[in-house]
N, C-alpha and C positions, 0 to 999 in steps of 0.2 A: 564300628567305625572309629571314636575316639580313641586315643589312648592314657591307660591308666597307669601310674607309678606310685611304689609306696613303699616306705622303708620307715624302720624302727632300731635302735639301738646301736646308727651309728653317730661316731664322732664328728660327720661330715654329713648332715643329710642333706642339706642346701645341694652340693656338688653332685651327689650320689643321685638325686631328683632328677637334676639338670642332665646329666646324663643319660638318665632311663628314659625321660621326653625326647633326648634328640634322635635314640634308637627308635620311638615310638612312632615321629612324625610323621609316618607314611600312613596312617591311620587317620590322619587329620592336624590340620596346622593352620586353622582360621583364626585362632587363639589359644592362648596355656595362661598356665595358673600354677601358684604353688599357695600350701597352707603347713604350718609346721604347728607347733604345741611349744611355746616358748617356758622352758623353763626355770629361766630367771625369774619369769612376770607372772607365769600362769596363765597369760593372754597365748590367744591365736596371732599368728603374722600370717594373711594374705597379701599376695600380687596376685595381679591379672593383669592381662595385654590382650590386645588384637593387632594382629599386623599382616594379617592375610594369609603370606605363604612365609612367613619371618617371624612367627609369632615365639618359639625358645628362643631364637634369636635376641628377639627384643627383649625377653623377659630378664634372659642372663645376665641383661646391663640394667637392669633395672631391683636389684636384689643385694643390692652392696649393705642396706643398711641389716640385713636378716641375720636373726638371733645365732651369736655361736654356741650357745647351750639350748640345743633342740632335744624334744621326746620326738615323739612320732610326725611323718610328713607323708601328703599325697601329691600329687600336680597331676596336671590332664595336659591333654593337648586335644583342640579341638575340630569338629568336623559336622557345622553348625545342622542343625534339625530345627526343635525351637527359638525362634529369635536368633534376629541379625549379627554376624560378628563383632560384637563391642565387647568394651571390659564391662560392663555392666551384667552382658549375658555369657561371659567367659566360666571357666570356673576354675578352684570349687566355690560354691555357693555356701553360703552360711545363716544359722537361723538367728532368729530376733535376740537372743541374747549374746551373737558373736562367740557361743559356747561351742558348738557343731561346724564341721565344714565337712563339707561332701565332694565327691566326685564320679562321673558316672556318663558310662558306655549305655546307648540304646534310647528305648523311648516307654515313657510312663504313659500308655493309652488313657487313664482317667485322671489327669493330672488337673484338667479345669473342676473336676468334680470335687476332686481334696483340696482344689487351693478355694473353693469356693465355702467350704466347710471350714476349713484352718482363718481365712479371713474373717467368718461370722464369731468365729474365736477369740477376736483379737491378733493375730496373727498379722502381721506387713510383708509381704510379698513386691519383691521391688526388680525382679527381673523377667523375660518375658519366655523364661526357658519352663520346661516341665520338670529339671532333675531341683529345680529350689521347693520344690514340696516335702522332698523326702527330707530336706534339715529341719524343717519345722513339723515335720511327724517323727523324726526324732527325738527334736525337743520337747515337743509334747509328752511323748514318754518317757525320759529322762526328767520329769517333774514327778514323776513317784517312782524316782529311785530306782530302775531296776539294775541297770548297771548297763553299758554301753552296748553288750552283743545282744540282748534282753531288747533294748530298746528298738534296733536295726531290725531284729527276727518279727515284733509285733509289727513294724510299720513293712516290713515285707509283705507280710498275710493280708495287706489293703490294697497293696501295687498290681496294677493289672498294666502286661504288657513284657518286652523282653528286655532285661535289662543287667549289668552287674557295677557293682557301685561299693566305693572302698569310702571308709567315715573316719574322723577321726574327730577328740571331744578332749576338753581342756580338763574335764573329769576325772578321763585317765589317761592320762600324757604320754603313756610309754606303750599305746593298745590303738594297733591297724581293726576294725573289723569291716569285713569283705562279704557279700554275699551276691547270685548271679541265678539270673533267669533265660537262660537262651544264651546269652551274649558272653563273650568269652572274659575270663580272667587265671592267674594263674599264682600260684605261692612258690615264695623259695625261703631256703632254710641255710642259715649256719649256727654255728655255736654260738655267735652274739649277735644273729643278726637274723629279723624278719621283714621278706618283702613280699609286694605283689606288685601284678605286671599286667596289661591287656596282652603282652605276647612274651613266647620264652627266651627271645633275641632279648629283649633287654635285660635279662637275668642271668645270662649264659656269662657275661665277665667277671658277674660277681660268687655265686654256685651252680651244680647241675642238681643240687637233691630240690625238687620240684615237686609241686601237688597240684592236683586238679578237683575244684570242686564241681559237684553233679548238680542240675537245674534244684533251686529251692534247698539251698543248703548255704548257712550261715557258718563262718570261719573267726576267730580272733586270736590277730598276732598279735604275739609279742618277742621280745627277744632272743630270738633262738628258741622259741615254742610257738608250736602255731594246732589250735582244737577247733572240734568243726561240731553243728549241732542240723538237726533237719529242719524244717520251718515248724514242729510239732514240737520245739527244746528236745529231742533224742540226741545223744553224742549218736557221732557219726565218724568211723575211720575214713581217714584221706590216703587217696588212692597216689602213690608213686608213680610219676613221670617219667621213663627214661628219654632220653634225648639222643639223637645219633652221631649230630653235625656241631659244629664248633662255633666262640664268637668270631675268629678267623673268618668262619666260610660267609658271612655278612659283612666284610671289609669290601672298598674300592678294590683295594690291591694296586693301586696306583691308575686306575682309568678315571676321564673328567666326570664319571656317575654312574649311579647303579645301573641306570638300563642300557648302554653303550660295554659293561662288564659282563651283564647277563645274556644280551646278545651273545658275546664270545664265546660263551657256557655252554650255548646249548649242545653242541655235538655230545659234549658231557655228558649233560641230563638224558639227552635220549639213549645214549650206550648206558647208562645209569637207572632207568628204566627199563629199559628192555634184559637185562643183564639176568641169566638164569631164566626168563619168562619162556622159551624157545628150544627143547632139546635138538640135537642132531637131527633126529629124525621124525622131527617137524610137530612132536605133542607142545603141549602148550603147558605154563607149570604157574599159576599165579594160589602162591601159597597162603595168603591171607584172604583169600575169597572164600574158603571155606563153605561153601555151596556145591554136593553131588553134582555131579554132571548127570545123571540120571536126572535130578531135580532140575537140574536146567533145562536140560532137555524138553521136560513136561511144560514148559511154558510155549503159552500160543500168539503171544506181543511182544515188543520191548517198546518200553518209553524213556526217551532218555530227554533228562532233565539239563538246564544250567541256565545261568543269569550271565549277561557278556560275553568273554574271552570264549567261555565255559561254556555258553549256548551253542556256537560258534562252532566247539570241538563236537560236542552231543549230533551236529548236524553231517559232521563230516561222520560221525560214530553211528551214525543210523547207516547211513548208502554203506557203509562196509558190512552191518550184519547185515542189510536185507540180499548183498551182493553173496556175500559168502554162506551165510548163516538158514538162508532162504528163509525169511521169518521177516513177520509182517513188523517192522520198526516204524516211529516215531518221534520226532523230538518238539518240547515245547519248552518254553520259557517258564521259571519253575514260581513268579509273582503269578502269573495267569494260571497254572493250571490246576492252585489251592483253590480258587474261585470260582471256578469251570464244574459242572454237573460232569466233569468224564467219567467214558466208561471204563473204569478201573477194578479190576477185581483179582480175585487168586489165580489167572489166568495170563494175568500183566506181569510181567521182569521191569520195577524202577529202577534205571540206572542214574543217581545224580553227581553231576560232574559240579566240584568245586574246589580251587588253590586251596584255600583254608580248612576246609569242612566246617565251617562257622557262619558261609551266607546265610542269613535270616531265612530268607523267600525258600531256596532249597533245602533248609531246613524244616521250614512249614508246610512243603510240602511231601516233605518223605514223612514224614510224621501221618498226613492227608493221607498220603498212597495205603501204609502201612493198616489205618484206621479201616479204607477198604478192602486189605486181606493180600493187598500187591507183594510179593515179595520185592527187597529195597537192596540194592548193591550201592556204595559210595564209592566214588572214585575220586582222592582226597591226596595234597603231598602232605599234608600233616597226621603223622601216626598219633592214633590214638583222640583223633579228633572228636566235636560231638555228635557230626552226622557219622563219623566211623561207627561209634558207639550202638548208634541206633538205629545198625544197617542189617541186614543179615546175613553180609557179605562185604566184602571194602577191595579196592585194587589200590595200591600205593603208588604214587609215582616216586621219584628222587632223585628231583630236579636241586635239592636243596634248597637254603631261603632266598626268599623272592626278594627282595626291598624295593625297587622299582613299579610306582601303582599302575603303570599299566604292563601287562603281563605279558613275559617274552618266551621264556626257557619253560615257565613252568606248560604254559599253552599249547607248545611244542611236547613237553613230557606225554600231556593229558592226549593230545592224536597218537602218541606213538601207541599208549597203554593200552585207546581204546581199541586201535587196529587187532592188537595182541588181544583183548575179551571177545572181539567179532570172532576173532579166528576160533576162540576158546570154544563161544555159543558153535561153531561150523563144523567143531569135531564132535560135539557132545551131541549136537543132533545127527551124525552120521551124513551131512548137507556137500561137503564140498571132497571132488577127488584129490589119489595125491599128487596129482600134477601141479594140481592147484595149492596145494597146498606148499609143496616146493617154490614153486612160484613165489609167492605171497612172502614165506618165510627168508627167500633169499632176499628180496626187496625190504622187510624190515633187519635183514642183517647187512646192508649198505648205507642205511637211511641215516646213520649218523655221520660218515662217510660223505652221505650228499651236501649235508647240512652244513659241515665244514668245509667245503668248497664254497656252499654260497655266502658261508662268512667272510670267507674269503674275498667276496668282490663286494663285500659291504660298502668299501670306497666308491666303486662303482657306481654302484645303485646311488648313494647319496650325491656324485656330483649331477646323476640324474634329476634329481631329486630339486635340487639346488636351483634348477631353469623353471622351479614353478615355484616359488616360496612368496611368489606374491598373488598367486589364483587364490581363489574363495571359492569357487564352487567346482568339484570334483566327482565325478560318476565311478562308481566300480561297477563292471558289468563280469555275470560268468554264467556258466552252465553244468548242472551235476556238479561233480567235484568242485569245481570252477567258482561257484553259487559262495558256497561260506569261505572260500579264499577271499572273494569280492566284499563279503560282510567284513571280515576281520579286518582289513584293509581299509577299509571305510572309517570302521570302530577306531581304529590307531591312529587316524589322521585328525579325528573330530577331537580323542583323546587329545592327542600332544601339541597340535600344532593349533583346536581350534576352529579348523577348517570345516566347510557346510562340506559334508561328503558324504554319499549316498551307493547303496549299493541295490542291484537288481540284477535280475534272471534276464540275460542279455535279449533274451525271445519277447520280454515281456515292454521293452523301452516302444515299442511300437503303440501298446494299449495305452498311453498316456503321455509317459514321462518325454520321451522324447519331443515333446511342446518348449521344454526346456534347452534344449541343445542350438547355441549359437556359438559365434566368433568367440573363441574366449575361455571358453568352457574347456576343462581336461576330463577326457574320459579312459580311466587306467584296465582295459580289459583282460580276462586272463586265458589265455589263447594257447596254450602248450597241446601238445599233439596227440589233443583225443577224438574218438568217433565223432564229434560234433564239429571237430576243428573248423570245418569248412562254414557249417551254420553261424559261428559266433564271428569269422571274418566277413559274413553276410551282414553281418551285425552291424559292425566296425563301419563295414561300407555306406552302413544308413546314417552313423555317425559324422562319417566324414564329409559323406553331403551336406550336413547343415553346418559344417563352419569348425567342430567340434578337433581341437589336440589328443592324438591316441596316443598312449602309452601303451603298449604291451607287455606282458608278464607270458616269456615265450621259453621254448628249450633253449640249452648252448645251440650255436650253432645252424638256427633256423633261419637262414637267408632270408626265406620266402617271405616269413612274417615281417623278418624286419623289414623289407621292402616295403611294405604296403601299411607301415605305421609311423610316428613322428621317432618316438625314442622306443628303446624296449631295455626291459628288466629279464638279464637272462638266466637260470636254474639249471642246474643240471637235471638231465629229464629220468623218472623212477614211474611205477604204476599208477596209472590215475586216481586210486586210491589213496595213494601215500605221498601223491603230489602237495596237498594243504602241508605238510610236516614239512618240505623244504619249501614252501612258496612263502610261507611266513615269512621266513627273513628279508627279501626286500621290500615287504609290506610295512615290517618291523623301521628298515634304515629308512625307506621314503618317510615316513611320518617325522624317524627321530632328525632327520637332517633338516627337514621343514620347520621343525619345534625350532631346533636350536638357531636356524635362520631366522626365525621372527623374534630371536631372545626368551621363549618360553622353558622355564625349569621343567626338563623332559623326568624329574625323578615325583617332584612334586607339581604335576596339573592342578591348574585350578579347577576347584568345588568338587572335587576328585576325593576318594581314600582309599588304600587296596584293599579292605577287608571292609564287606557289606554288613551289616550286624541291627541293621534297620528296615524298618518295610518304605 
């Protein structure tokens, strides 16, 4: 969640900081920090700030007095876990001699247990976070000398929990040491210059030669060198990063915000995903899954994972393999099903869908799956991620970088890809003919095509949109396909704008929910023209008797519907299957136009971060 910055041996690290936090801020921005190594004094300079969704902001005006002869600097930006957003709980943190300052992504699970041991010490603990232990188990071992990565590597070996956490010590002025559990961090190199980064966007303006450390391995930069050791003191080679996409392709490029640009994107990413996955004559080519088909074959389940956005896609990625693939699928939430007795075994295909390949939860549990013998596919837009690493199999999407925390283009990537694995699963088991298969494949060789039509009426959809930006309670209702268009929908409204919005199985508003349905109430249904069509205007109809505003989410062109609804949001209409891949987008503009009518920053939501890296 947080993000981490860190630089050594420039002439400028104040500026250089400040920069890498404001690439970083989509990670978190409750509060930032910086700490430098002053080397006129030999003292540390901290700041800290809190200012909610302003927090580099406020800090850059507040740093005028900071040393110009710096050694080494970290700063965060924050995305609160332990304790309230204050400067108090901002960071980095520092120990009792103001010799150590720390900074740190994740969460230290026995954190009351060390600070209650460090306090019987002698030790003052004066903030209410978990990452101020590891300065004073630092310090602690830096009181017999061992020298600054010595001291991180021993107080690593106590840390229980995922975490990656960059230090720096007045000891040795000119030395970043970085080490990481779970949680992501990342090294860059020049001839006079060493950094690190919670992600590769903030490093891409300054180098592209990049290193990734592996869970339980300790690093220390310094100047245009950077050595890595295991938590056992072993040297350890770092492993080369290459990179594909540019700091360019993370610009505005002149739109009022990230998520209003990445909107625009998507026909992109999905001709950019789908791109070579599809020959002529209809085989399917996903080169980095590295899984026989034979071996696939042999599977008698699929479980497909994800947290949010990504649950969402996994739901729409089951109904196509069980449609195509004939094969019994599943999707669950990947926090619940670590914790869950399921029945998983060498018999199960885990598929975990996630932007980053860094979600904590879906990281814990393909790890889980893995443990009970499941084979683990990731489907990731970051190459070389760490659930990539630890899959047995990976589908890439490339949608390029996301900055925007609630997820537009990459969401749309991850349906298109998984359309493309269902298909993969429906030839490998000999399941679908090739009518079908023609079918299918001409519909994902339009689907970007569609997509950019309904960017196209993006305007549209939001002046839609714009006649309810004062409701509070909004229903999505669908069916089959229809179902996780309704959830996404829901998700992106609570997201940006705020708004209580609920989504249901339009069959199911009878068993309860519809107690709720009066004067007042918008219910946004998605009604395009499939076998149910008629059941969910059945639906509608139950709706409109109690008082209830309809919106529908219908094909171009559908009179009928729009007859019998308040407004409608129209799509060009594609296979039931591959409808969620164009329905997104005015799911997408409804929320982002409601955001921006209530004055909410559609790039940064509140209590929001795009990268989950916490349970």
């Amino acid at each position: 969640m947080c993000g981490i910055f860190g630089v050594t041996g420039s002439t400028e690290p104040l500026g250089v900081i400040l920069s890498g936090l404001e690439a970083l801020e989509y990670r978190g921005y409750d509060s930032a920090g910086v700490a430098l190594v002053d080397l006129s004094s030999d003292d540390l300079y901290v700041v800290r700030v809190a200012e909610l969704t302003r927090s580099v902001e406020k800090l850059r005006s507040m740093v005028a007095d900071a040393p110009v002869t710096a050694g080494a600097a970290v700063g965060h930006t924050r995305w609160a876990t332990h304790g309230v957003p204050t400067e108090r709980n901002a960071h980095p943190h520092v120990d009792c001699t103001e010799k150590v300052a720390v900074v740190h992504n994740g969460i230290i699970e026995n954190h009351r247990e060390l600070a209650g041991t460090l306090a019987a010490n002698g030790h003052e603990l004066v903030s209410d976070t978990d990452t101020e232990v590891i300065a004073h188990l630092v310090e602690a071992e830096l009181a017999g000398r061992p020298g600054l990565r010595e001291a991180v590597r021993r107080s690593m070996a106590i840390l229980r929990g995922d975490f990656a956490i960059a230090v720096v010590a007045r000891t040795e002025p000119d030395v970043i040491v970085v080490a990481r559990r779970t949680s992501p961090i990342v090294i860059g190199r020049t001839d006079s210059l060493g950094l690190v980064a919670s992600d590769i966007a903030a490093l891409l303006g300054t180098t592209r030669e990049l290193y990734l450390l592996d869970d339980d391995e300790v690093a220390e930069i310094r100047p245009g060198h950077v050595e890595a050791c295991d938590l056992a003191g072993n040297p350890v080679e770092l492993r080369r990063h290459e990179v594909t996409w540019s700091v360019a392709d993370a610009r505005k490029d002149g739109y009022a915000d990230y998520m209003s640009k990445e909107i625009h994107e998507q026909p992109h990413a999905i001709a950019q995903t789908l791109l070579g996955r599809i020959t002529a004559d209809g085989a399917t080519e996903i080169e980095e899954l590295t899984i026989p088909s034979e071996v696939l074959a042999g599977y008698q389940r699929v479980l497909l994972l994800g947290c949010g956005s990504s649950y969402h896609a996994a739901l729409v990625g089951r109904q196509s393999i069980e449609s195509w693939a004939r094969l019994h699928a599943d999707a669950d939430i990947s926090s619940e099903f670590r914790y869950r007795l399921s029945v998983v075994g060498p018999e199960t295909l885990v598929v975990a869908v996630s932007q980053s390949g860094e979600t904590v939860d879906s990281l814990h549990a393909i790890r889980e799956a893995r443990r009970r013998g499941a084979g683990v596919i990731s489907v990731s837009n970051v190459v070389d991620s760490v659930m990539a690493r630890e899959s047995d199999g990976v589908c890439y999407t490339h949608a390029g970088p996301e900055i925007g925390v609630a997820s537009t283009k990459c969401h749309v990537a991850q349906l298109a890809l998984l359309q493309v694995l269902a298909l993969h699963l429906a030839r490998a088991r000999d399941a679908i003919d090739d009518a079908e298969v023609r079918r299918v494949t001409d519909g994902l060789g339009s689907v970007a095509a569609l997509v950019e039509r309904a960017v196209g009426r993006a305007e549209a959809y939001m002046d839609v949109a714009r006649r309810f930006a004062a409701v509070d309670n909004v229903y999505f209702l669908g069916r089959r396909s229809g179902l996780p268009i309704a959830m996404e929908g829901a998700l992106k409204l609570k997201e940006l704008a705020y708004v209580r919005a609920e989504a249901y199985p339009a069959g199911e508003m009878k068993h309860g929910p519809i107690s709720l349905i009066e004067p007042g109430v918008v219910v946004i249904v998605v009604a395009t023209r499939t076998p149910l069509w008629e059941k969910v205007m059945a639906n509608v109809e139950e709706m409109r008797a109690r008082g209830a505003t309809i919106v529908a989410l219908a094909d171009e062109g559908d009179d009928e519907t729009a007859g019998l609804v308040d407004a409608v949001l129209e799509i060009p209409p594609t296979l039931e299957l591959l409808t969620p891949i164009v329905a997104a987008v005015p799911s997408q503009c409804f929320a982002y136009a409601i955001a921006r009518a209530r004055g909410n920053d559609v790039d940064r939501p509140r209590n929001l971060a795009k990268v989950v890296t916490v349970e």
